[in-house]
N, C-alpha and C positions, 0 to 999 in steps of 0.2 A: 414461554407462556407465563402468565403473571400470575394463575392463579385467582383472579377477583371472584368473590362469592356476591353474590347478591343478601345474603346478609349479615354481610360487613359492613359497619357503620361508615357515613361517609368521612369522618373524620379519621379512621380507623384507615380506610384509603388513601388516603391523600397524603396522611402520614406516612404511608410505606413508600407511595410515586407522587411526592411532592409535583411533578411536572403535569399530573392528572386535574391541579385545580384550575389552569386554562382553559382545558376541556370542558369541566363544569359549569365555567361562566361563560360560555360559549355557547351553551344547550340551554340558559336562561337560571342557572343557579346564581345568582347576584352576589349574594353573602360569601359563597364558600373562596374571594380573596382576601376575608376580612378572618384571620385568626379565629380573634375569641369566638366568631361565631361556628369558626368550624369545632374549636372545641368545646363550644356551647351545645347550640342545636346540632352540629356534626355530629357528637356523641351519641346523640339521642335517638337518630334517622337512620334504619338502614339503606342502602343500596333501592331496594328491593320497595319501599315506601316511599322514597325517594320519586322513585322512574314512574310509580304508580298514580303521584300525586299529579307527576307535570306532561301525565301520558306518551313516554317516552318508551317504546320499544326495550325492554332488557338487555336484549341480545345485540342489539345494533350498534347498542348504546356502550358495550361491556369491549366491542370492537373496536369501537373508539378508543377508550380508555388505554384497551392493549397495543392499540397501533401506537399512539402518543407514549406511552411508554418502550415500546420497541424501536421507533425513531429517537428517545432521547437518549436510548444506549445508556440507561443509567447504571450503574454498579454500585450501588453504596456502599456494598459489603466491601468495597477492595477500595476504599475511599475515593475512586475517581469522580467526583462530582465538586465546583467552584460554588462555594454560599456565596449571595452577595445579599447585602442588608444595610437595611437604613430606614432615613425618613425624608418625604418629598413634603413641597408644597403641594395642597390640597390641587391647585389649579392647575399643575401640569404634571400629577402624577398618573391620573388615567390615560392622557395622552401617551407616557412617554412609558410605560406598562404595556400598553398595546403595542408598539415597535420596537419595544423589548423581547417579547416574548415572540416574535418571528425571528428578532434576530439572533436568538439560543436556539432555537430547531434548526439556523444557520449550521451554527457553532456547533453544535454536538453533533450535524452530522458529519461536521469537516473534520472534529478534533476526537471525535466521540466521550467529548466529557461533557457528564450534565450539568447545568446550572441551577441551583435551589437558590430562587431569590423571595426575598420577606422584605417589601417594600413599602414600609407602613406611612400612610400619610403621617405628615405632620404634628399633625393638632393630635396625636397619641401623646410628641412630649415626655416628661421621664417618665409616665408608668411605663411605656415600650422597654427605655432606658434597666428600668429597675427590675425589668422582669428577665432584659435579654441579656445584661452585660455586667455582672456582679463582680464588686471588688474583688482582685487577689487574684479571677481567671489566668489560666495559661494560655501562652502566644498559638499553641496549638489548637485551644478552642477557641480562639476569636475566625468572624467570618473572615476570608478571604478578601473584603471587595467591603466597603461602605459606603454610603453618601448620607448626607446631611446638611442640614439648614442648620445655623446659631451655632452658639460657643459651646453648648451644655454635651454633646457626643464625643467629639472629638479630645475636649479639653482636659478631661476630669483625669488627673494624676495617679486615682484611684481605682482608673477604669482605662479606657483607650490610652489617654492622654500619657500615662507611667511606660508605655510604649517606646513614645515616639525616640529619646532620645539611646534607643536600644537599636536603631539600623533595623528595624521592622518595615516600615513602608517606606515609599518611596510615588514621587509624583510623576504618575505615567500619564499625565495630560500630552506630553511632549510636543507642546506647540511651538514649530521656527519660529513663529514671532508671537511679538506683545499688542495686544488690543490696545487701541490708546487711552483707555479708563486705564489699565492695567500700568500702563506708563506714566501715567499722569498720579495718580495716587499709588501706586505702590503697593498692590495685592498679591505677585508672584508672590509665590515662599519661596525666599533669599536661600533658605538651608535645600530646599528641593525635596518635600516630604510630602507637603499636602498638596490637591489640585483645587485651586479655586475655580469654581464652574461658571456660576454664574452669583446676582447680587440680587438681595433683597431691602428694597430702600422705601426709610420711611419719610412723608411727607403731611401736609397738614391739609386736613380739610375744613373750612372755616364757614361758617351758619353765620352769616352779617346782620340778622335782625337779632342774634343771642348777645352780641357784641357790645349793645347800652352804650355806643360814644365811643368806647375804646378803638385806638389803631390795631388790625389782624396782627400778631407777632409773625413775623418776618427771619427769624433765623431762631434757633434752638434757646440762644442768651434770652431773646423777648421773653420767649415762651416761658421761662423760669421767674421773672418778672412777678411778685406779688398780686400787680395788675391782675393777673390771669385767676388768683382764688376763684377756686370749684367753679372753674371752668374749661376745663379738659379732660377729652376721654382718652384715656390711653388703653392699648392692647397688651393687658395684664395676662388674658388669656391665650394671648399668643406667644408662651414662652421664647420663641428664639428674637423674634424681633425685641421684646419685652426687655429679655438680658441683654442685648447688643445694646439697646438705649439707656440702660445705665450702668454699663459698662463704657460706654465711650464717652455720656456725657461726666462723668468724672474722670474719667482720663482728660477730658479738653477744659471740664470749667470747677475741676475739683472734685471730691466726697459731697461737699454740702450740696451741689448739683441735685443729687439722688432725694434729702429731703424739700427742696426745693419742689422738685418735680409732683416729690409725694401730696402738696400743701394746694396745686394749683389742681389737682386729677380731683374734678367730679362722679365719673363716672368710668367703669370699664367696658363700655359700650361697643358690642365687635360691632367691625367697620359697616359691614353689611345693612347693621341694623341703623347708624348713623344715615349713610345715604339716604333712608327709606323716612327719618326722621323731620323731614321738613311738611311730610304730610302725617304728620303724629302729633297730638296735644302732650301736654306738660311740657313739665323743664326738660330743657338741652342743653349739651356742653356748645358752647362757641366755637372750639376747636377741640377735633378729634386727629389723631394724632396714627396713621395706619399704614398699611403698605399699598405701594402706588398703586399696585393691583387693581385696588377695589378703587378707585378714580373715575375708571372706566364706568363704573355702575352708578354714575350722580346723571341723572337726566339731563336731556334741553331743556334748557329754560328752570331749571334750579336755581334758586336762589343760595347753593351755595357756589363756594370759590375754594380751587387749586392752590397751595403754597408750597411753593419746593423750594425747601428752607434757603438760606444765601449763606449759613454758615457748612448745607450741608447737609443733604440727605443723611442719616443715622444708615449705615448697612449693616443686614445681616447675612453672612454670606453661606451660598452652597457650598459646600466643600464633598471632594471624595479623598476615598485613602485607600489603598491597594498592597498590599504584601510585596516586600521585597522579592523575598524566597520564591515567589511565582510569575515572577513579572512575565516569562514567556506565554503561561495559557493567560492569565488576565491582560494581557497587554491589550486584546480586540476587544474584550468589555469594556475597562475603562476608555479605549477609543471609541463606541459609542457612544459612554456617555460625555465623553469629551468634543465629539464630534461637531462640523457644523450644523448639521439638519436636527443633531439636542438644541444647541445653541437656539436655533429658532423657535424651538418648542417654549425654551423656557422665556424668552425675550418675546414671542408676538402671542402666544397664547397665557402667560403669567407676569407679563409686564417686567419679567425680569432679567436686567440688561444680564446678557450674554456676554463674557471672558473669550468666546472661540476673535481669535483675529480677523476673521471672515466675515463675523455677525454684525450688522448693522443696527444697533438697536434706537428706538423710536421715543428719545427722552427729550425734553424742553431744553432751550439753550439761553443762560447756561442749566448745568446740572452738576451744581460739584455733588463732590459725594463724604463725609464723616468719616473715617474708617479708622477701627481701634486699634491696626497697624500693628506689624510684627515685632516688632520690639515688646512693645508692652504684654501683647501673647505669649512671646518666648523667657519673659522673665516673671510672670505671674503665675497663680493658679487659680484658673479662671473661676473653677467650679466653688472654691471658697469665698474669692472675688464677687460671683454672685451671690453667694449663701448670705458674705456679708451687707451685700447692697439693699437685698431684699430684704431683710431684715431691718433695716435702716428702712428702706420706704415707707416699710407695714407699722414699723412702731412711729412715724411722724403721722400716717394716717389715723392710730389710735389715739395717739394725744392731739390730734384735728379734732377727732367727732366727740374725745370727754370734753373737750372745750364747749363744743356746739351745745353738749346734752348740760 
């Protein structure tokens, strides 16, 4: 028996049977997968004002709760329960949340271990970063199980990254063979630590009437091109794509790439807002600079155009990371998430080509692809890599605009 009071807060729940907050948004609680708000408004709400609000049965409702925790066989106290944590893309993280979370009621009832997963979109970025994973932690409080988009999780020498070269994880994607992206550029991890899942690639979207006579830039070199002054939107606020772009464009055309890049960015226009832009007054960047994703959302009959660059999509990739020390009970998570039916998830519902060798993904031909390549990862640190990069951006865009003033 679990014990639930009806006034215990619901944060104060969910906290003890983590596996309770599927339940919740299941019976129409929305918020309570989003953290801060369960320990925002969680805090606040009991049980009991909760069920009253959304005329919910107590009793029925408290049955649920106990069933769902009785089927996940959770034991906290005796640590048998696998965390799995990270950060998804926004676009196929509800999908792949939802066939997650049938396939742990799988799992725990075959293995009877519970799974506590914290699978925060994206666009959280380092506050998630800085609140979940503080320098100096021990290899015994890191989760189990990760995933993540961009260089900033994985990399930091200070955090996951001071890990790796400790035989901590290990890459239990285990696939017989190589996707031929995978073969063709060069994403396995050579040492056999990380799994790369799937790729997140940037490409250009070009407004032809912003353009005044210029030729569209046609590969990443154009694009740095003076020609281009304040007119370009780049996704500043998309931290991992943001870092992988200039991370690799000075890895391929140098440091000064990064100010370059800085001189030509108008604006930091998320993509979304860009497509929508052709039926918007004022100024516009000419070319906005985003993940293929949002491509998909430029209408018939737009007058803008597709550019997948010819030196090379810029990726930013998904990566998981899995503990050595447990590869037995993790080995069937990260087989889903390595899976082919994720694979699909992430390639026809997020535009983001799929690594499963099975997955067929749906890109222009050609499609090379940028990638900052293991070498340069294995002998960097990334996390000061960007520190320095950014900084270099921000300070060429400060001596932009005292010029302009």
């Amino acid at each position: 028996m679990s014990n639930i009071d009806t006034r215990h807060s619901l944060y104060d729940i969910t906290k003890r049977y983590p596996e309770t907050i599927t339940t919740f948004v299941q019976h129409g609680f929305d918020g309570m997968d989003d953290r801060l708000q369960r320990e925002g408004y969680g805090r606040l709400v009991t049980l009991e004002q909760a069920l009253t609000m959304k005329r919910i049965d107590a009793e029925t409702f408290i049955g649920l709760l106990e069933q769902r925790i009785e089927e996940n066989g959770t034991r906290h106290e005796s640590g048998n329960t696998l965390s799995v944590t990270g950060l998804l893309p926004c676009p196929v993280r509800m999908p792949l949340l939802e066939t997650f979370d049938a396939f742990c009621s799988r799992y725990q009832n075959e293995h009877g271990v519970a799974v506590a997963a914290d699978l925060r979109a994206a666009s959280m970025g380092t506050q998630w970063i800085d609140e979940h994973l503080q320098p100096g932690m021990s290899k015994e409080n890191l989760p189990d199980l990760f995933l993540s988009a961009g260089f900033s999780l994985f990399f930091d020498r200070a955090r996951i990254g001071g890990f790796r070269d400790q035989g901590l994880f290990s890459d239990l994607s285990e696939w017989n063979e190589e996707h031929p992206l995978s073969r063709t550029v060069g994403f396995r991890d050579p040492k056999g630590i990380y799994s790369l899942l799937a790729l997140v690639p940037a490409v250009f979207l070009i407004k032809e009437e912003e353009l005044g006579g210029r030729r569209a830039p046609e590969t990443w070199e154009q694009l740095l091109d003076p020609l281009y002054t304040d007119s370009v939107s780049l996704p500043v606020g998309d931290f991992d794509l943001f870092h992988a772009i200039l991370l690799t464009l000075a890895r391929v055309y140098g440091d000064t790439a990064v100010n370059a890049l800085s001189l030509v960015m108008l604006d930091a226009m998320h993509p979304s807002q860009m497509v929508k832009s052709d039926r918007a007054s004022g100024k516009h960047p000419a070319v906005t600079v985003m993940p293929y994703f949002f491509s998909k959302m430029v209408r018939p009959g737009s007058t803008m155009k597709l550019i997948w660059p010819a030196d090379g999509a810029i990726i930013s990739p998904i990566f998981m990371l899995a503990k050595r020390s447990k590869k037995r009970l993790l080995r069937p998570l990260a087989h889903f998430f390595a899976s082919r039916s994720t694979g699909e998830i992430f390639s026809r519902q997020g535009l983001f080509p799929s690594l499963h060798p099975e997955v067929t993904n749906r890109l222009p031909d050609p499609a090379p692809m940028m990638w900052l390549g293991w070498d340069y990862i294995n002998t960097h640190d990334l996390s000061l890599e960007i520190e320095r990069f950014e900084t270099s951006f921000f300070a060429a865009q400060s001596l932009k605009v005292g010029r302009i003033g």
